[in-house]
C-alpha positions in Angstrom: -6.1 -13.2 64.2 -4.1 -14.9 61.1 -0.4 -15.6 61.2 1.6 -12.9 59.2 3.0 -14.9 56.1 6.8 -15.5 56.2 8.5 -14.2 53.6 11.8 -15.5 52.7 14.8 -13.9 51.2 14.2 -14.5 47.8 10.9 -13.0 48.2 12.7 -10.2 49.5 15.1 -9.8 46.9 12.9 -9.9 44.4 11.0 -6.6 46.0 13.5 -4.2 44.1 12.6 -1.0 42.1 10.2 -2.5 39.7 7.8 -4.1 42.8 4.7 -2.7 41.6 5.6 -1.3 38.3 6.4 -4.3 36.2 3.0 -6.2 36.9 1.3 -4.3 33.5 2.7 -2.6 30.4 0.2 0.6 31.5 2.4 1.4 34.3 5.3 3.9 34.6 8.1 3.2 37.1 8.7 6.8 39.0 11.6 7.3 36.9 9.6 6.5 33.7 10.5 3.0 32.8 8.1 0.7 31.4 9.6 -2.6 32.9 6.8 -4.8 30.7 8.9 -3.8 27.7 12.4 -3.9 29.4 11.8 -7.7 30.2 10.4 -8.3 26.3 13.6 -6.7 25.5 15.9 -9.6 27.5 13.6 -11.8 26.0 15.1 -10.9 22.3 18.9 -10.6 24.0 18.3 -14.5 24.8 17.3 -16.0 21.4 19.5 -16.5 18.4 21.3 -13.6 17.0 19.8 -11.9 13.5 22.3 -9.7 11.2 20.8 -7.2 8.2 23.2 -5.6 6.3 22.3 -3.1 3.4 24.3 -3.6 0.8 25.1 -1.7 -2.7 23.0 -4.2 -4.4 20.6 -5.5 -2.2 20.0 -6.7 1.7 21.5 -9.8 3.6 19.9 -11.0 6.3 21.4 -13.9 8.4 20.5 -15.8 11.6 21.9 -17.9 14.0 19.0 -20.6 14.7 19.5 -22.7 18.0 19.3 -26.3 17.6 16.7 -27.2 20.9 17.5 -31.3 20.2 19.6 -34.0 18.4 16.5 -34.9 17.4 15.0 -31.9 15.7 14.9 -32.3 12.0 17.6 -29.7 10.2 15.4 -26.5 8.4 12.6 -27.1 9.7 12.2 -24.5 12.3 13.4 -21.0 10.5 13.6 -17.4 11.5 13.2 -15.7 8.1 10.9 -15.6 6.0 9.7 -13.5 2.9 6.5 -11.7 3.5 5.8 -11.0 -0.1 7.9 -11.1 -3.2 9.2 -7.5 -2.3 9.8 -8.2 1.3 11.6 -10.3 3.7 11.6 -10.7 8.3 14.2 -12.1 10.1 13.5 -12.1 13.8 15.3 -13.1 17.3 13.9 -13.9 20.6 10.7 -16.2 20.8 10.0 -18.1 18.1 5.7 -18.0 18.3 6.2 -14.1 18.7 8.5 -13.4 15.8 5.5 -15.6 14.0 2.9 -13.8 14.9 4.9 -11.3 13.5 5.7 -12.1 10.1 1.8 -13.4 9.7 0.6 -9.6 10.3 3.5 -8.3 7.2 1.9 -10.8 5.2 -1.5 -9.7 6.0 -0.3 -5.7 6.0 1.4 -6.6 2.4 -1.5 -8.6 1.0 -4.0 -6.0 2.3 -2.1 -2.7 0.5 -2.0 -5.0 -2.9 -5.8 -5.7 -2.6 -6.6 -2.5 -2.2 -4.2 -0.4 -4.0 -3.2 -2.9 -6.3 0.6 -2.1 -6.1 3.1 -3.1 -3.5 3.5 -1.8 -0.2 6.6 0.8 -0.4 9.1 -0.8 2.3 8.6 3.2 4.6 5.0 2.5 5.0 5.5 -1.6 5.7 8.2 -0.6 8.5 5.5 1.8 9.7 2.9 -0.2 10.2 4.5 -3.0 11.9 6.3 -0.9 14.6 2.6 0.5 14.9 1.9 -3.4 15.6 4.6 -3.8 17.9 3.4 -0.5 20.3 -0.5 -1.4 20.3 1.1 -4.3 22.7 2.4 -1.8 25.6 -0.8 -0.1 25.3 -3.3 -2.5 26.7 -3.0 -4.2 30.0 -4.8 -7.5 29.0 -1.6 -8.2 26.6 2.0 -8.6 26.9 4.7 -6.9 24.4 6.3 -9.4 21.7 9.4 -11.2 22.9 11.4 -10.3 19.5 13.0 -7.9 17.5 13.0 -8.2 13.8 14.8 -7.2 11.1 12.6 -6.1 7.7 14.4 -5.7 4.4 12.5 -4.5 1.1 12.7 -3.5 -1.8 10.6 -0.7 -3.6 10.2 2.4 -6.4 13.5 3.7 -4.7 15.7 0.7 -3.9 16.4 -1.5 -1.1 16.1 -0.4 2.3 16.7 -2.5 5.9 14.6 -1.3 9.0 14.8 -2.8 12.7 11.6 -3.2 15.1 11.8 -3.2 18.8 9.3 -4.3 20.8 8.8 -1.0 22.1 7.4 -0.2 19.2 10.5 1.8 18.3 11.5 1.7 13.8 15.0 2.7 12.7 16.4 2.5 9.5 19.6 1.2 9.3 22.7 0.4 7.2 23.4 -1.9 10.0 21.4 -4.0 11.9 21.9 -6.6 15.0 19.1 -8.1 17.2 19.6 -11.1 19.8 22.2 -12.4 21.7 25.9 -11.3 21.0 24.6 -8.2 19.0 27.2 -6.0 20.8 30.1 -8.4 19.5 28.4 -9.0 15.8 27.7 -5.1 15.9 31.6 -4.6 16.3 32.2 -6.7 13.5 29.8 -5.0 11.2 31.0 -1.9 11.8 34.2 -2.7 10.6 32.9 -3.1 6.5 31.8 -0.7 4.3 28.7 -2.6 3.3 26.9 -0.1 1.2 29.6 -0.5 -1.0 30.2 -4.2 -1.3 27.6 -6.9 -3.1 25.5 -9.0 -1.3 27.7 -12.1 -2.7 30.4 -10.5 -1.0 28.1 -9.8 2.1 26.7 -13.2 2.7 30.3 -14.6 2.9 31.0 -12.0 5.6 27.2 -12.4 7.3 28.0 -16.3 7.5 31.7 -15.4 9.4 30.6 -13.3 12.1 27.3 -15.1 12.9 29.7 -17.9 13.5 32.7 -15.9 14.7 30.0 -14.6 17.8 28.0 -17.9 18.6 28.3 -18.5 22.2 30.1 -22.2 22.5 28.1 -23.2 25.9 25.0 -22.6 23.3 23.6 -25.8 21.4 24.2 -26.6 18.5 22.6 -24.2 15.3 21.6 -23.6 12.0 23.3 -20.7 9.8 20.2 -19.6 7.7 21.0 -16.6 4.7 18.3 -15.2 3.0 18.7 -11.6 0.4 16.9 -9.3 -1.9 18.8 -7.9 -4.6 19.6 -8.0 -8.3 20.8 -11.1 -8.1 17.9 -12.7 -6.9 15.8 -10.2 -9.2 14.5 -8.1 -6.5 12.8 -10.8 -4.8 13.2 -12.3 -1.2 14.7 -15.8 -1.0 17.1 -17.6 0.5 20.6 -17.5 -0.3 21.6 -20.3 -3.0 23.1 -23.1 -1.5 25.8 -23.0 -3.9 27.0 -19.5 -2.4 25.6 -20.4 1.0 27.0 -23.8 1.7 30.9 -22.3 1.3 30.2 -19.4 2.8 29.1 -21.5 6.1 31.9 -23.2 5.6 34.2 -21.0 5.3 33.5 -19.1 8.0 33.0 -22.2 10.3 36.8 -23.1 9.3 37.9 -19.3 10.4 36.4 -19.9 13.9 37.9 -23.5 14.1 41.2 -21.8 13.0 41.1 -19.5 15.5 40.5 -21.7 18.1 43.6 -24.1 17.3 45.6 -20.9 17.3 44.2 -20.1 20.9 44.9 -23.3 21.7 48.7 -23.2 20.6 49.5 -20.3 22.4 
């Protein structure tokens, strides 16, 4: 007869409520939690935090990229990224994933063009990607995508800002925060009456709390800005580095004010 295998406390610890539950997306927990998808979601909370705000002109989006090395070369590694002229992603949480991601809007928005010959409205873009996102918590053979994005466009009846989970879930929003310190930046946002201020206004605001809620035990990051509005005639780019380069900083001599005032006291 074979020894019984020792199992240590670790082992034991890690026999919780998920044990057997969390081994495949096709699998409910009794009390109807899909733990596949709860991990993918910690996944996003670890990465670099994204912020969309709608504003009365146009979207912001901003992100705080981690810096993995002294040695990585600066904007090289970014996480937004139009999809077509109309349409802009900015994603948290891992880096391949939120690729992955933004290649399928390019291919959604290239595919309606070619066959419809007009541009996808931003409804029916947001659609289809959540539907993306939730074919991966169908299938056992595949694991859910370890970010969240953030999807502004702009269409036949304005600009519009839409979050996808990867559940699968699509809200749209006035308001949106994915990654790590959302909770903190969703505070901040709250606090502005976006839809009523310009996106020039916004990005200075974007910039401040993206640095104002950066973890300081974090590496070092990048403050990317991108926007689709009139001022950019309704096309996604990045912010101009003649608004974005005070707004960064601007809002990185807030945080340093701050902290000297801590300091003092």
């Amino acid at each position: 007869r074979r020894p019984r295998a020792h199992r240590d406390d670790d082992t034991d610890a890690m026999s919780g409520i998920g044990s057997g539950y969390d081994l495949s997306t096709t699998t409910y927990s009794p009390d109807g939690r899909v733990f596949q998808v709860e991990y993918a979601s910690k996944a996003v909370d670890n990465g670099g935090l994204t912020i969309g705000v709608a504003c009365a002109d146009g979207v912001v989006i901003g992100c705080e990229t981690l810096v993995p090395s002294k040695l990585h070369t600066p904007n090289t590694t970014r996480r937004i990224g139009a999809v077509a002229r109309h349409a802009g992603i900015g994603a948290s949480g891992y880096a391949p994933d939120a690729r992955a991601v933004r290649d399928r809007a390019r291919a959604e928005c290239a595919q309606y063009k070619s066959f419809y010959g007009d541009a996808i409205p931003g409804k029916l873009l947001a659609d289809r990607m959540a539907h993306y996102y939730h074919l991966f918590t169908l299938y056992w053979s595949v694991r859910p995508f370890g970010c969240a994005s953030v999807l502004a466009v702009k269409d036949f009846d304005g600009y519009h800002l839409y979050t996808l989970e990867p559940s699968g879930e699509c809200a749209k929003m006035r308001g949106a925060c994915v990654g790590k310190g959302k909770s903190a930046a969703k505070t901040e946002v709250e606090k502005f009456n976006f839809s009523e201020m310009k996106c020039e206004e916004a990005v200075r605001e974007v910039a401040r709390i993206i640095y104002a809620t950066h973890d300081v035990k974090d590496k070092d990051f990048e403050c990317e800005l991108s926007w689709i509005c009139d001022a950019s005639a309704g096309e996604f780019q990045r912010v101009p580095d003649a608004l974005a380069e005070p707004a960064r900083a601007a809002a990185a001599a807030a945080v340093a004010g701050d902290a000297d005032a801590m300091d003092a006291t």
